[in-house]
N, C-alpha and C positions, 0 to 999 in steps of 0.2 A: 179466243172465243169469237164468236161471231159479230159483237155489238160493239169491237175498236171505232166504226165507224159513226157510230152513233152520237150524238150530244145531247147532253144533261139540259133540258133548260126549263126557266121558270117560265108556265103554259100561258102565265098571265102575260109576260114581258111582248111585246110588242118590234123586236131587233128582226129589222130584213137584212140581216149580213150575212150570205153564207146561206141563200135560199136553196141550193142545190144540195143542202145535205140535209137528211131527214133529223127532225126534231124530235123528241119523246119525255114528256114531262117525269119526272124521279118516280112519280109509284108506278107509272108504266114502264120504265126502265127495270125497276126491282122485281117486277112482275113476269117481262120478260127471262131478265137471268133468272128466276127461279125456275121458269120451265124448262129452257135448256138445259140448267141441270139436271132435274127431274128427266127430262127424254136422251140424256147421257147417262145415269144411273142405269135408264130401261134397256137403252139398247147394250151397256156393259153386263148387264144380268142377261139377258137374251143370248146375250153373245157366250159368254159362261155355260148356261144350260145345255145351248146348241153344241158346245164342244165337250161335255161329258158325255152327249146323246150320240157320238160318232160311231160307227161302229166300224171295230178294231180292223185291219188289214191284213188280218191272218187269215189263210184258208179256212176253207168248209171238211172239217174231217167226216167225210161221212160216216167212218165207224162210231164216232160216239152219239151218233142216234140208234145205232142197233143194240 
């Protein structure tokens, strides 16, 4: 998932260790991964719909319009 590089930390805590790496307080964390999953849900449903909506590689019989 996207957010390996992420750190948990408490927004109050005051630690300049490790200023190069983005911080994200736990409800913004959890808020995060929810949407990802949610916009992974979407694009697996999209991706689904779009490949029932294929249409087939077989030719055009023009007799079975007549």
């Amino acid at each position: 998932m996207y957010i390996s590089s992420v750190t948990k930390t408490d927004p109050m805590s005051n630690s300049d260790s490790d200023d190069d790496h983005p911080r994200l307080s736990s409800s913004t964390l959890a808020a995060l991964e929810e949407f990802l999953k949610e916009k992974e849900e979407r694009e697996n449903l999209l991706k689904l719909i779009s490949e029932k909506d294929q249409v087939p590689d077989t030719p055009f019989d023009e007799n079975w319009v007549k």
